[in-house]
C-alpha positions in Angstrom: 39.3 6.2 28.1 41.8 7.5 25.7 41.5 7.2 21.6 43.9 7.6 19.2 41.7 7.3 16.7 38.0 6.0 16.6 37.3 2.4 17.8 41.1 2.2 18.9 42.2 3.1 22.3 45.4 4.4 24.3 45.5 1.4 26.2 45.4 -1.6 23.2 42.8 -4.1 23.1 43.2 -6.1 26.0 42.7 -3.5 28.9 39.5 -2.2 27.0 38.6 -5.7 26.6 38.9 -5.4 30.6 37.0 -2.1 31.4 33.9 -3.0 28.9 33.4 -6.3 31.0 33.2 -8.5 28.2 35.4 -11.2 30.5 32.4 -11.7 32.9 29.9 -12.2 29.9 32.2 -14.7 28.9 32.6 -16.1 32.5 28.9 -16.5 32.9 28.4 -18.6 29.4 31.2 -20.7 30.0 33.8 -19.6 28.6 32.0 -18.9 25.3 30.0 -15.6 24.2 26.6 -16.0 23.8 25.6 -17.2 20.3 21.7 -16.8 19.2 19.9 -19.5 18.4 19.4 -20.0 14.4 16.1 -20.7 12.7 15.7 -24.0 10.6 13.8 -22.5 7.0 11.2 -24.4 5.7 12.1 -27.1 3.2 9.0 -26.0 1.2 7.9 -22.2 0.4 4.4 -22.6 -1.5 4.2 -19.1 -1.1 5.3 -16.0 -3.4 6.7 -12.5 -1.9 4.8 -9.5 -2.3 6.8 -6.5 -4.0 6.5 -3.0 -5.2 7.1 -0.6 -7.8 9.6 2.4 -7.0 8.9 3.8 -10.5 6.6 4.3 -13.3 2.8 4.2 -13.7 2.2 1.9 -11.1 4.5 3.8 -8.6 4.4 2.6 -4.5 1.6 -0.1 -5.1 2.3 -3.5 -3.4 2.0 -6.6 -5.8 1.9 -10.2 -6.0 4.8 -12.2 -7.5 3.0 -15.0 -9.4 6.4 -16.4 -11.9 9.4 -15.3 -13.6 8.9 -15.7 -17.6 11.4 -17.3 -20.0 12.4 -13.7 -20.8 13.5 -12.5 -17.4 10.8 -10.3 -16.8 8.4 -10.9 -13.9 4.6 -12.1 -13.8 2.9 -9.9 -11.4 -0.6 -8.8 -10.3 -2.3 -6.6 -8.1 -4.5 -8.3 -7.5 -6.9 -5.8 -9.7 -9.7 -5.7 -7.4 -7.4 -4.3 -4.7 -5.2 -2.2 -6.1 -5.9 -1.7 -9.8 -2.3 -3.4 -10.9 -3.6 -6.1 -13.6 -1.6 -8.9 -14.4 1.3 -7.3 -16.3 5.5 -8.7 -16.9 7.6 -6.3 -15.2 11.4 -5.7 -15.3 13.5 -7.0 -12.7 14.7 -3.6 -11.7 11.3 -1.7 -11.7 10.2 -4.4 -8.6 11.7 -4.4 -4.9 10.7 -7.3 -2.9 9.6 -7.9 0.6 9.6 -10.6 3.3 5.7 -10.9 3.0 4.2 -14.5 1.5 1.0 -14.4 0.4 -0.6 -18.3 -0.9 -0.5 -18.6 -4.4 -0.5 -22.7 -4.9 -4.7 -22.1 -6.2 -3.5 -19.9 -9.0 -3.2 -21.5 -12.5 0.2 -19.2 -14.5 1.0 -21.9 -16.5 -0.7 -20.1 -20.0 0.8 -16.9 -19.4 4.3 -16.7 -21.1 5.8 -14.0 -23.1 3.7 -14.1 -26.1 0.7 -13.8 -24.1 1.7 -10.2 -23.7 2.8 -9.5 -27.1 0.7 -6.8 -28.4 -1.3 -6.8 -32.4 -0.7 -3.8 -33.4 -0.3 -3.2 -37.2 2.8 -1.0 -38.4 1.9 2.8 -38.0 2.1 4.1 -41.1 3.7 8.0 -41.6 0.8 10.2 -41.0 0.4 13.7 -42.8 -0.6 17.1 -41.8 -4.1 16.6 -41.5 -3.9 13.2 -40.2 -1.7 14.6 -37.0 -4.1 17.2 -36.0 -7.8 14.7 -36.4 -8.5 14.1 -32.8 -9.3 10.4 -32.7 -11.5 9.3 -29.5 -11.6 5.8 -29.6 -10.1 3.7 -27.0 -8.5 0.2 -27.8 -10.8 -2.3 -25.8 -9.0 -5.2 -24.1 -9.7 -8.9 -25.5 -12.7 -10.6 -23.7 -10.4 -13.2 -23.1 -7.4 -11.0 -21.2 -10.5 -9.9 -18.8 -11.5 -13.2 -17.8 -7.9 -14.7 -17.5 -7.5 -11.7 -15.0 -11.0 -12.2 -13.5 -9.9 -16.0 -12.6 -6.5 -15.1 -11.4 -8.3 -12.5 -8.8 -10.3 -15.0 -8.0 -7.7 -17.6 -7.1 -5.6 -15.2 -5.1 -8.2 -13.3 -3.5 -9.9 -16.5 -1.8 -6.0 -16.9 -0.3 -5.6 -13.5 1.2 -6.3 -12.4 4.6 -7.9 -9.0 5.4 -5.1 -7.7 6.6 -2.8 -8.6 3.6 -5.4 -7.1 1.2 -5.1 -4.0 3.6 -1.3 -4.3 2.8 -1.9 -4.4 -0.9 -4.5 -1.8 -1.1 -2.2 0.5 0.9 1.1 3.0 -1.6 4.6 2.7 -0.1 6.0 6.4 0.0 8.6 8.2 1.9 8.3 10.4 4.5 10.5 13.5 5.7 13.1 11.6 8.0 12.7 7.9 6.5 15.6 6.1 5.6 15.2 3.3 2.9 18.8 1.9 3.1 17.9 1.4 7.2 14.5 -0.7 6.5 13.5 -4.0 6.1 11.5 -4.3 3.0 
């Protein structure tokens, strides 16, 4: 066969229309092409996706979804016993999402909101000479109570997840030599 040009033939539509055959599959459906059978969706979806970080500290770890704050930002966790992502509010754009649902109707969200997050510090006051070159060792401790909160949300979600799913989260997301991200299904 004969083309002018790609996807368009010498002989017009209706003789390639012919020679590809596409009359018989027609024929054999009755008249009709064949049309794949859609799926009814649930009407309810207890569950959350799972999603991961293309950038920043937490780069190629998996993560559960748990709410979307007043703010815009997401609620997410690793959960921390898996994966080491605590329960942190992430940007929209830092997050890609992925068909898997993981149970999440045990976990209580309902205290964490924006100004759970906020943090205490004091303004820094201008440091001099001297105070720039002290080497300071100590380490800001987190609150008792941001350790437990995270301790019962681990909890929750950990008595939900199946091994393999916990294998899923455990396991980084990275690119290999001849993948293509804009061919996969996240």
């Amino acid at each position: 066969m004969v083309e002018l040009a790609r996807g368009i033939s010498a002989k017009g539509r209706s003789k390639s229309y012919k020679k590809r055959g596409l009359h018989f599959i027609k024929e054999k459906n009755g008249g009709k092409f064949p049309q794949h059978a859609k799926k009814e969706k649930a009407a309810e979806a207890p569950a959350k996706a799972s999603k991961f970080y293309p950038a920043g500290r937490f780069k190629g770890k998996r993560c559960v979804f748990l709410k979307q704050l007043d703010s815009g930002l997401l609620l997410v966790t690793g959960p921390f016993k898996v994966n080491g992502v605590p329960l942190r509010r992430v940007n929209q754009a830092y997050v890609i999402a992925t068909s898997t649902q993981v149970e999440i109707s045990k976990v209580d969200v309902s205290k964490f909101d924006d100004a759970y997050f906020k943090s205490s510090d004091k303004a820094q006051k201008k440091k001099g000479e001297e105070a720039f070159f002290e080497e300071k060792t100590e380490k800001k401790k987190l609150s008792s109570d941001y350790i437990d909160n995270q301790k019962k949300v681990d909890a929750a979600l950990l008595s939900s997840l199946k091994p393999d799913i916990k294998g899923y989260l455990s396991a980084r997301f990275s690119l290999k030599k001849n993948d293509r991200p804009h061919l996969m299904a996240f």
